[in-house]
N, C-alpha and C positions, 0 to 999 in steps of 0.2 A: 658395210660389206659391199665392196663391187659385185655388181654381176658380169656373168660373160660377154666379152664384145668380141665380134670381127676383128683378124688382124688387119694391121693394112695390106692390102695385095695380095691377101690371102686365099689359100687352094680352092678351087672353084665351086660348084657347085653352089650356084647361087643363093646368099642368105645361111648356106650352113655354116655352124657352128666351127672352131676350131679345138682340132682335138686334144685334151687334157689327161694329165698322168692319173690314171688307175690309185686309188689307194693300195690295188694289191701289191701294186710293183714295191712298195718300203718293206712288204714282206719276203720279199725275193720271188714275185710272181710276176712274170711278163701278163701283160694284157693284151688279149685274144683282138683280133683285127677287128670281132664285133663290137668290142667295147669302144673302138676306136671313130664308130660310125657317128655314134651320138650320143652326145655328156651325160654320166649317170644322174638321176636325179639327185640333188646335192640334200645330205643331213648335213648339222652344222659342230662336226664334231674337230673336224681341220678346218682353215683357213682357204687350204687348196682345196677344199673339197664343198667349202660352202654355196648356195645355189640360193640367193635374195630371190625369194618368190616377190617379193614386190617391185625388184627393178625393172624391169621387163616381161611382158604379157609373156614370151614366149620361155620365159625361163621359172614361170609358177608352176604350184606344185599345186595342179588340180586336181582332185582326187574325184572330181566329177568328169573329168573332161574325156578319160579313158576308162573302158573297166580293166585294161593291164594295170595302170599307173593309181587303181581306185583303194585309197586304204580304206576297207573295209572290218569296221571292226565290230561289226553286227551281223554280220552274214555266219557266221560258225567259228567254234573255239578252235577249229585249226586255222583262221584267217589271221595272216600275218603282215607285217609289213613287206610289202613284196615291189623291191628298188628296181626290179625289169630288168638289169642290163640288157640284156637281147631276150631274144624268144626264144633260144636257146639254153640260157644258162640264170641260175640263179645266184647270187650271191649272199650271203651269209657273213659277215662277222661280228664274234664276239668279242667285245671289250671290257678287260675285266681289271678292277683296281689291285697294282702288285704292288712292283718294288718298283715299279718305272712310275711316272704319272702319266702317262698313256702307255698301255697294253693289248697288242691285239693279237687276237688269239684264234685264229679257224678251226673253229670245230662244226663238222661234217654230221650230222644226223642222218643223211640218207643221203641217195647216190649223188655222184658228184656233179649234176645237173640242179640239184636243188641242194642249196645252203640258206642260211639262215642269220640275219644280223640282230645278234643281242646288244643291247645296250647296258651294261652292268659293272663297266670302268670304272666311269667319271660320272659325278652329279650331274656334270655341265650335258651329259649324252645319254640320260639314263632311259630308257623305255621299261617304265612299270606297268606289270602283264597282272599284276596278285589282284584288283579289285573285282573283276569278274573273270570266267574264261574264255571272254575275249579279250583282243588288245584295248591296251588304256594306255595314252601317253600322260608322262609324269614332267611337268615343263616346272616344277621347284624349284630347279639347284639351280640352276643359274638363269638371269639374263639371256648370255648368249645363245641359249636352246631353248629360248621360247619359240611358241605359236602365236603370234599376233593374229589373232582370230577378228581382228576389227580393221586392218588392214585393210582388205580386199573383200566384197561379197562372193568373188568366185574361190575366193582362198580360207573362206570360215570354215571352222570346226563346229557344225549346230552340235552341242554337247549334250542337248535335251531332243536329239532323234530318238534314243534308245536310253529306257533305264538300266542298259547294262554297260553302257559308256559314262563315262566319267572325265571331263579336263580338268583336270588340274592347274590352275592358273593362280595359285597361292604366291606369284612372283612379290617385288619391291613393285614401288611408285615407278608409273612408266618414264619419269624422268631421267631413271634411273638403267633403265634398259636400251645401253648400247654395248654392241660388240666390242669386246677386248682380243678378242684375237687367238692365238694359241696360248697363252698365258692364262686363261681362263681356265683350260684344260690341266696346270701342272698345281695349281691353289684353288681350290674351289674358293665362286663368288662371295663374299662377304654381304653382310646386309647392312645398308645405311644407318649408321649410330646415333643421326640427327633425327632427337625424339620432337624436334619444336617444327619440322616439311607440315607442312601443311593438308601435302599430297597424300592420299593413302588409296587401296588399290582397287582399281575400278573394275575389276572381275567380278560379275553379277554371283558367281559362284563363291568365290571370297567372301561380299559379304554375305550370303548367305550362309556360308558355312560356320561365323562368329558365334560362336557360345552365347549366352544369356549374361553369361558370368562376367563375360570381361565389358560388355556393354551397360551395367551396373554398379558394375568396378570405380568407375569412374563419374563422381557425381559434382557440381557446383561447388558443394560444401568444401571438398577438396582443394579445391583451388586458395582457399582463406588460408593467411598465414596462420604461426602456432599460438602467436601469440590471440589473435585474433577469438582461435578457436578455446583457447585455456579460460579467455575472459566469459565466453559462453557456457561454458561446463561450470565456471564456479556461480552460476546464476541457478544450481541443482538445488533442489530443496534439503535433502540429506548425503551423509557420507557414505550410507548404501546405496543412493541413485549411482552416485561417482563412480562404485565398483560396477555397477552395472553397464554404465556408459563406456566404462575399459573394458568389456568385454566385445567393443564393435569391431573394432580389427584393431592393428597393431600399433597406428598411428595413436588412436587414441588411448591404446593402454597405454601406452607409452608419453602422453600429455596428460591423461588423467592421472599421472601419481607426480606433478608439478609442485613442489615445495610449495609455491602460493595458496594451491588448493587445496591445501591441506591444514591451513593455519585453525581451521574450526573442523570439529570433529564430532558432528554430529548423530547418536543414533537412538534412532526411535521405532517405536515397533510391540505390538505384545509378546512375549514373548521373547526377543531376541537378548541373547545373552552379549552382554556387553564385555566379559571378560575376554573371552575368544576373539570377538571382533577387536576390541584394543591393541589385542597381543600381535593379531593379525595387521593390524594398519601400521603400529606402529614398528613391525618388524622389517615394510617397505621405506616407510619415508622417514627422515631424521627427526623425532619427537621434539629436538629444539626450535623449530619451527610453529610447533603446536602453541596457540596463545588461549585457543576454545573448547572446551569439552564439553557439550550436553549430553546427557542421560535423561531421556522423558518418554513420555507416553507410551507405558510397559515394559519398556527396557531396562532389563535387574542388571546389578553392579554390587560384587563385591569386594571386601577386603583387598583381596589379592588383586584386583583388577584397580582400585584406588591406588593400591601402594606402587604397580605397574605407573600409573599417569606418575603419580609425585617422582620417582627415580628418571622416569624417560621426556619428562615434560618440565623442565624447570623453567622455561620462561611462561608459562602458565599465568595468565591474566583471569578469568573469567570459569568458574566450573559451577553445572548445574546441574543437580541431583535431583531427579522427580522420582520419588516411591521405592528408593531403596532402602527398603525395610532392614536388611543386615547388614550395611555399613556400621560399622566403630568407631566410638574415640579416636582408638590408637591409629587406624587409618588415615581419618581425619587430622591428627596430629601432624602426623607423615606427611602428610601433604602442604599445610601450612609452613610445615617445616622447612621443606626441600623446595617451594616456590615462593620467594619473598614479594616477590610484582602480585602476588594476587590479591585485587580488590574487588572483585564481584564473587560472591557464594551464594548459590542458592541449592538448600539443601528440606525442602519441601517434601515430607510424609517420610523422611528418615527419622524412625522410630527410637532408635537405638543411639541416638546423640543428644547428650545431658550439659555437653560443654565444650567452650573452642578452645583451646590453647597450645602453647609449645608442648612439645614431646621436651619429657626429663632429658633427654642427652646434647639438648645443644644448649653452646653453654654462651657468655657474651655479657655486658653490664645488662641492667633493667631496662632500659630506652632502647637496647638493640631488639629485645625480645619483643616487641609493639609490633603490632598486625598493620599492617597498610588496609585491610578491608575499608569499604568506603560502602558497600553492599551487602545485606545480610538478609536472607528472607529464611527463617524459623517457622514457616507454618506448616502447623501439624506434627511440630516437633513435641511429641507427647511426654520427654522425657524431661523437657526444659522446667528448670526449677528456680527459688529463687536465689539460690545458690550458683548455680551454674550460670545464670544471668550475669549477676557478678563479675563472675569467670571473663565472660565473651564481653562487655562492656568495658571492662577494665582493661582486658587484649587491644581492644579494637579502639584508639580513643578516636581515631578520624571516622567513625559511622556515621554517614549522611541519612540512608535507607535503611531502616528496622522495621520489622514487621515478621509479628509475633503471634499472627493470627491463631485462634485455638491451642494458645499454649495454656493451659485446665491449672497448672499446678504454679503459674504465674501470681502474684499478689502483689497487693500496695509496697510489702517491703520490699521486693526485687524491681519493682517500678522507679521506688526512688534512688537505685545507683544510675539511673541512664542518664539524670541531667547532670548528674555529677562528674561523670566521667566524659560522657557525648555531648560537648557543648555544641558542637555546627551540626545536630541532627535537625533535618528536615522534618521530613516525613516518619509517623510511627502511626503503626496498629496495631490496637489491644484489642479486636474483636472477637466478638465470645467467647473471653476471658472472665469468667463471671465471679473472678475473686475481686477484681478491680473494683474500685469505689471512689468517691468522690477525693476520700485523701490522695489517693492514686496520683487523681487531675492534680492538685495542689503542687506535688512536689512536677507532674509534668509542667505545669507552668514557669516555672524557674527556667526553660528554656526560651521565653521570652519571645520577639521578635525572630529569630532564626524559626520556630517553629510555623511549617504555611499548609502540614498537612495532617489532619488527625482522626483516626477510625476508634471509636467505643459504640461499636455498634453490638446491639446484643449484652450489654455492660448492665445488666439492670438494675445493678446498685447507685449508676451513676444518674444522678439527680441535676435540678437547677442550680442548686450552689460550685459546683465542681464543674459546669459549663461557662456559668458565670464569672471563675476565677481566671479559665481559660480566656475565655472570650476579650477580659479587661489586659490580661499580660502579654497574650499571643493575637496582640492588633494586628498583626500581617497577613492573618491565618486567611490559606485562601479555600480548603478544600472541609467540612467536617461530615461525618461519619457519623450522627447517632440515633441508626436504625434500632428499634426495637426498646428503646428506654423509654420505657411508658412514663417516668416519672418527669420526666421534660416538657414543662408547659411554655404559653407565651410567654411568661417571664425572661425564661431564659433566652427566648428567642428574640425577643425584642434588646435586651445588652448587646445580646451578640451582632443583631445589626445594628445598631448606633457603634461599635465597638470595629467590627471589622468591616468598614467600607468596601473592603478590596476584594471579601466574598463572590468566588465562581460558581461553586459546586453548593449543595448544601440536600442533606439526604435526612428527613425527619420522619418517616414512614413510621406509623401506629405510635404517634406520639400524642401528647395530648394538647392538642395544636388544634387551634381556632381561626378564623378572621380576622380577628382582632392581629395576632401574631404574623400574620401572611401581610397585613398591609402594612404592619412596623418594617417588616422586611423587606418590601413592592419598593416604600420610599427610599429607605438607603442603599439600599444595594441593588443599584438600580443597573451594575454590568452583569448581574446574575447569567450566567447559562444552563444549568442544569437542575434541576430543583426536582424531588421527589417526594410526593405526598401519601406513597399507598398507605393504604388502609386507615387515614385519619381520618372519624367521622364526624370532625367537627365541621369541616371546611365544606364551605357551601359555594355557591358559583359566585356570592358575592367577593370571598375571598381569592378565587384565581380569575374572575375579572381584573381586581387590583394588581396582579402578580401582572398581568397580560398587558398593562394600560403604561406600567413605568418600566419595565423589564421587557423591551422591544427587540433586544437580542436574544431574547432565550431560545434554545436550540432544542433545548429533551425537558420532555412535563409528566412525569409519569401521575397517573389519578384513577392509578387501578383501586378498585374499591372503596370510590369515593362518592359520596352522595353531588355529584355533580349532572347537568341536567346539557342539554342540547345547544341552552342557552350559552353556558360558560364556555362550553367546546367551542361556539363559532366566534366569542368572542377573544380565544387563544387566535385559533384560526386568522381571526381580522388585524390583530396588532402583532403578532410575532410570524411572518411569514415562513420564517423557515422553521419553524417548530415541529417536534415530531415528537406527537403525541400518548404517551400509552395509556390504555385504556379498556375496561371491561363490558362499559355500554352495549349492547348490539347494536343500539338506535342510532350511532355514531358516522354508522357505513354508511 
C-alpha cells in the first residue's frame, strides 16, 4: 500500500499534503473545505482511503502523538474511535454486510457535529466493541486490516496496558499478510490450506490463547505410519487390552479392529464372561480371520458361546479352554466339526467332556471323519474314561501331545488303545492316574523310539519292572517323570541310564534311590540338565558329589529335603557353574 506523496508542482504550502476524495463524496456528500485541509486519517477499508502508517513518519497513526488523534480505549465506555476530520465535525460511518459487499450506511446518533464509524460490513473492517465497554479492535478477518503492532515502536498497540483492552491478533502466518486491495472487501480473506508452512503466528497473544487441548493433540506417536502403529498394538497381552487401546481416539479405534489383530482372540479375567465378549468381537471383525481362541484364567464359556466360535470361526487352528466347567459334548462336537484345520485343543478342567468325535450329522467315508489334532491336553477332564479314550485316540490318529493329567477313571485298558492307534506320539502323561500300573508301561512301550517324553508321576502302582521295559524299548527317551513311586529303586535307575544315553530331564523325588543309583546315572548320562531328588533320603553328598563331578552342564538341582550337608552344595557350586540350586538348608545362604 502506497502512502501519500507530494504531487509534482504541487499547490503550495510548503511540505503539505495534497488533497484526497472524502469517502463521503461515493455517498453523494460533498466534502466541507475542512476536510480538504488535511487527509483524514486513513482506516484500511478502501484502497483510496488507506493510510501505511509505516511509509512515512508523517503519515502514522500515532495515537500517542495527539490527544485529538489518541485512540483511547481505556479512558471511558463512551471513548470511541474518534478519526478528527476537523475540530469541527465528527465523522461517523457505519458499514454494514447487505446485498452489496460494501455497504455504507450514515446513521446519526446525535447532532450532526458528532457521528460515529461502526465497523460491522466487512470482516476485512470489523471494529469489535462486545469484549469490554470499551473499544477492542478485532484485526481476524482479514490480513488487510491488520495492526502490525511490531512495525513501529511509535505505532504499537501495548495490548497489556489495560485488562479491559484486548488485540486480537489471531491473523495467518505474517508471510501471509499483504494487501490485496479492494477485492478483499467483496470475499472475505481465506486462510492458508498449506498445513506442512512451517510458519505459525507470532502473536504473543495467540499463542497464549492455544487450548491445552490442541497442544496435546498432537504427539510423536502420531507421526508413525499405520502400519507401524497396528504392529505395536498386536504386541497387547489380551483382546481386552485391544478394546481398550481403541478407546484412545479415533485413529486408533479405527487400527485396533485390523483383521491381523485379531487372528488370536484372547480373554482372560475372573469373572469375565466369554459369551458376550465373543458375540461382541466377533460382530466387528470377520471371524474368518480368527485362527486363535483362548479362554483362561476365570474366564466361563459356554455352550452357546462355543457353538458361536464353530459357526463364525472355521479357519480355527488352535482353541484353549481353561475351567469351563459347562461346556458339552455336543458343543465340542460342533466345533470339531465345522473346523477341520484344527490341531491344537486344550480343554483343561472342562468337566463335562467324556469324549472327542464327529457330531452324528456329518456324513463322508471313514478316513474323511479323522481329526487332524496333533494337540490334546485332558487334564482334569474328570469324565475321561476308558471308553471315551478310545473315542478320541481312534479320532485323532496324528496325536503327537496327550496329556491326561488327573484323569481318575483312566486304566491300563484305555492306556493300551494309544500305541495302537497313536504311533508318532511323542510325549504322554498319566500323572496321578492311580489306576495305571506297570502293564500300563508295557503296552506304552510298544511306542518304541518315537516316545522322548513320559510322566507317571504319582502312578504308585508303577514299579521297577514297568520302568525297566520303558527304559529298554523307549532308548530315546529324553524327559521321565516318576515323581512320587516309591516302589522305584536303583534298579531301575541304573537300566534306565545305561539304556537312555540321551536323558535331559529326569525327576525321581521320594523314591527309593541311593548313591549307588545317582552314580550309575552321574557316568552315562553325563548331558543331564535337570535332575530332581526332593525328598530321597537316601542320597547323601556322596551321591550328588558324583552327579556334580560328570554332569558339568547341569542347570536345576533340586535337594529340597535331602540329607545333604554344606559340603555337597559347594561342591555343586564348584563343577556346575550355572547350577541353580533348590534347596531347604538355611545354612546354605
Amino acid at each position: 500500500m502506497a502512502a501519500t506523496q507530494l504531487p509534482p508542482g504541487g499547490g503550495g504550502g510548503g511540505g503539505r499534503l495534497s488533497p484526497m476524495v472524502c469517502p463521503l463524496a461515493k455517498l453523494g456528500r460533498a466534502a466541507s473545505p475542512d476536510d480538504t485541509q488535511q487527509p483524514p486519517r486513513g482506516y484500511r477499508a478502501s484502497p483510496s482511503a488507506q493510510l501505511d502508517y509505516r511509509a512515512s513518519p508523517s503519515a502514522q497513526l500515532d495515537y500517542r502523538a495527539s490527544p485529538s488523534a489518541q485512540l483511547d480505549y481505556r479512558a471511558s465506555p463512551s471513548a470511541q474511535l474518534d478519526l478528527d476530520c476537523s475540530s469541527k465535525q465528527r465523522a461517523s460511518y457505519k458499514i454494514r454486510a447487505a446485498s452489496s459487499p460494501l455497504d455504507y450506511k450514515l446513521r446519526s446518533k446525535s447532532p450532526p457535529s458528532t457521528t460515529q464509524l461502526d465497523y460491522r460490513a466487512s470482516p476485512s473492517t470489523q471494529l469489535d466493541y462486545r469484549a469490554s465497554p470499551s473499544t477492542q479492535l478485532d484485526y481476524r478477518a482479514s490480513p488487510s486490516t491488520q495492526l502490525d503492532y511490531r512495525a513501529s515502536p511509535s505505532t504499537q498497540l501495548d495490548y497489556r496496558a489495560s485488562p479491559y483492552s484486548l488485540l486480537r491478533c489471531s491473523s495467518p502466518p505474517t508471510c501471509h499478510q499483504v494487501d490485496q486491495g479492494y477485492h478483499t472487501l467483496v470475499s472475505p480473506c481465506c486462510w492458508p490450506t498449506d498445513t506442512t508452512a512451517t510458519d505459525t503466528p507470532t502473536s504473543p497473544l495467540h499463542l497464549a490463547t492455544k487450548s491445552k487441548r490442541s497442544l496435546v493433540k498432537w504427539s510423536p506417536f502420531d507421526r508413525l505410519p499405520d502400519d507401524v502403529v497396528v504392529k505395536i498394538l498386536g504386541w497387547l497381552g489380551s483382546s481386552s487390552d485391544l478394546c481398550v487401546a481403541g478407546r484412545v481416539c479415533r485413529r486408533w479405534a479405527r487400527l485396533a479392529w485390523t483383521p491381523e489383530l485379531w487372528r488370536t482372540v484372547w480373554l482372560a479375567g475372573e469373572g469375565r464372561q466369554g459369551d458376550q465378549a465373543l458375540k461382541a468381537i466377533l460382530r466387528r471383525i470377520c471371524g474368518r480371520t480368527v485362527e486363535r481362541v483362548v479362554i483362561a484364567d476365570g474366564a466361563k464359556l459356554s455352550d452357546k458361546g462355543l457353538a458361536l466360535v464353530a459357526r463364525r470361526c472355521p479357519a480355527l487352528t488352535h482353541l484353549q479352554l481353561h475351567g469351563c466347567a459347562t461346556v458339552t459334548n455336543a458343543a465340542l462336537f460342533e466345533l470339531v466339526a465345522r473346523c477341520p484345520g484344527l490341531h491344537h485343543l486344550d480343554i483343561t478342567g472342562c468337566l463335562q467332556i467324556s469324549s472327542i468325535s464327529l457330531s452324528s450329522g456329518v456324513g463322508g467315508s471313514e478316513l474323511s471323519r479323522r481329526l487332524l489334532l496333533q494337540y490334546l491336553d485332558l487334564t482334569d477332564c474328570a469324565a475321561i474314561d476308558d471308553s471315551g479314550l478310545r473315542v478320541i485316540v481312534r479320532n485323532c490318529p496324528q496325536l503327537v501331545y496327550l496329556y491326561l493329567r488327573r484323569c481318575l477313571k483312566v486304566t491300563d485298558a484305555g492306556i493300551k488303545f494309544v500305541p495302537s492307534f497313536c504311533g508318532t506320539l511323542r510325549e504322554l502323561s498319566v500323572s496321578d492316574c492311580h489306576l495305571v500300573t506297570d502293564f500300563g508301561l508295557y503296552e506304552l512301550a510298544k511306542l518304541g523310539a518315537t516316545l522322548r517324553y513320559l510322566s507317571v508321576a504319582k502312578c504308585t502302582q508303577v514299579s521297577d519292572a514297568g520302568l525297566k521295559v520303558i527304559a529298554k524299548r523307549c532308548y530315546k527317551l529324553r524327559y521321565l517323570n516318576a515323581r512320587g513311586c516309591e516302589a522305584v529303586s536303583d534298579d531301575a535307575i541304573t537300566v534306565l541310564a545305561r539304556s537312555c544315553p540321551r536323558l535331559r530331564a529326569l525327576d525321581i523325588g521320594k523314591c527309593d534311590v541311593s548313591d549307588t543309583g545317582l552314580r550309575a546315572l552321574a557316568e552315562s548320562c553325563m548331558n543331564l540338565k535337570k535332575l530332581s531328588l526332593r525328598q530321597c533320603d537316601l542320597v547323601t553328598d556322596r551321591g550328588v558329589q558324583c552327579v556334580a563331578y560328570y554332569c558339568r552342564g547341569l542347570t536345576q538341582l533340586n535337594i529340597q529335603d535331602c540329607q545333604i550337608s554344606l559340603e555337597g552344595y559347594k561342591a555343586v557350586k564348584k563343577y556346575c557353574k550355572r547350577c541353580i540350586i533348590e534347596h531347604t538348608n538355611p545354612g546354605f545362604f
